[in-house]
C-alpha positions in Angstrom: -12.4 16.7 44.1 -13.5 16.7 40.7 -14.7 13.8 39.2 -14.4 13.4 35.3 -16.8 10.8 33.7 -15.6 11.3 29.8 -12.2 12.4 28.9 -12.3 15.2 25.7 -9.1 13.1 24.1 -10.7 10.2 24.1 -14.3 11.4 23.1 -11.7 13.2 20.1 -10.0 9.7 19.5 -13.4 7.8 19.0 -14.3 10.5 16.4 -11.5 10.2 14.3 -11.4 6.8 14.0 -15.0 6.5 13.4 -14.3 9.6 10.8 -11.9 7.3 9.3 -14.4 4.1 9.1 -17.1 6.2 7.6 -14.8 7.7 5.0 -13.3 3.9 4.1 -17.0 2.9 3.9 -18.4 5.8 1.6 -14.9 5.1 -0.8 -16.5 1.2 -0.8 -20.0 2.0 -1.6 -18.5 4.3 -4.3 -16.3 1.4 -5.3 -19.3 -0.8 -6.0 -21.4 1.4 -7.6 -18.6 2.3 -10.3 -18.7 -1.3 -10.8 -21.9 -1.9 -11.1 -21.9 0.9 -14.0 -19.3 -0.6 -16.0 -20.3 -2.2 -19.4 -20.6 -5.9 -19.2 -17.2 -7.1 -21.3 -16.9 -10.6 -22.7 -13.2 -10.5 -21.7 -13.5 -9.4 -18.1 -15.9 -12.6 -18.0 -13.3 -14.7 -19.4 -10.8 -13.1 -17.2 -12.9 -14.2 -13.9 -14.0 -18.0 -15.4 -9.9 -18.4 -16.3 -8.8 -17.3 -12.5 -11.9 -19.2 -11.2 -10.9 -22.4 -13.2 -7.4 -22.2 -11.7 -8.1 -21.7 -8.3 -10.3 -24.8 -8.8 -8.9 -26.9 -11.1 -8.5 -29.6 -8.7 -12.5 -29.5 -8.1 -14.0 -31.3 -10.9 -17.9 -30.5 -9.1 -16.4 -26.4 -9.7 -15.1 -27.2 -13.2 -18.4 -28.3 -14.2 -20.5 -25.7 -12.6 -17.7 -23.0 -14.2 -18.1 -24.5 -17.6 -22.0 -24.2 -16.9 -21.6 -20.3 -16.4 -19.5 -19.5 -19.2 -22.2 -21.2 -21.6 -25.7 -20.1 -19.8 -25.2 -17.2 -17.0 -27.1 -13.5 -18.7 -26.9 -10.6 -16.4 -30.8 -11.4 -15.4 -29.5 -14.6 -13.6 -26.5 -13.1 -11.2 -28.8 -13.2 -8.2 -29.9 -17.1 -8.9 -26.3 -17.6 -9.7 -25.3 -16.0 -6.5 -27.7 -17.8 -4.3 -26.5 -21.6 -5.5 -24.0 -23.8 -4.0 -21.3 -22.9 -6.4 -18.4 -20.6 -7.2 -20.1 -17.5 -8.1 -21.4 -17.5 -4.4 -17.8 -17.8 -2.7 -15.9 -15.9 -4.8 -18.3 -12.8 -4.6 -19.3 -13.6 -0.6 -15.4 -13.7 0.2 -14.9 -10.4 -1.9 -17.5 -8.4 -0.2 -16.7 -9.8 3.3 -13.1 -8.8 2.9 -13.4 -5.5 1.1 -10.6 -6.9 -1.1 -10.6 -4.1 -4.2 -8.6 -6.6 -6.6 -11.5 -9.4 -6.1 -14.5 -7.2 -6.1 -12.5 -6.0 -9.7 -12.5 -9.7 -10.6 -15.8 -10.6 -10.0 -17.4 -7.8 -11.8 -18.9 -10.1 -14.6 -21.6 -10.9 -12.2 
């Protein structure tokens, strides 16, 4: 009686679909470097404070802190600006979190 402690499918399974995590991962990382490359635009800013104002235009405390970014936030700050209480921080935590392409795209500005 032969006793089989690992089954060859399975073991082939397992590698595919961690094959197909690491690939999905390395495609991410790539993702966010190219984003972290791309010239800072004055219009993709705008873009993200206008989508950011309408997702919170019923949070006056968001408004406020939005209207604080668009006048004072210089690439030097994005890590204070990520670490407060405030938009920046949800927007970007929620986007990396989720792997969500069209948010990570949104919130390049920072």
């Amino acid at each position: 009686m032969a006793f089989v402690m690992f089954d060859d499918k399975q073991q082939q399974k397992t590698a595919q679909v961690v094959s197909k995590r690491a690939t999905s991962f390395l495609w991410y990382q790539i993702f966010i470097d190219v984003l972290k490359k791309l010239p800072q635009m004055d219009q993709a800013k705008k873009d993200m404070l206008d989508k950011c104002e309408d997702y919170y235009r019923f949070n006056t405390r968001e408004l406020i802190k939005i209207e604080q970014f668009r006048t004072n936030y210089t690439i030097h700050e994005a890590v204070r600006w990520f670490t407060l209480d405030s938009f920046v921080y949800s927007l970007l935590n929620r986007a990396l979190r989720t792997e969500n392409i069209s948010n990570l795209y949104t919130v390049k500005p920072v």
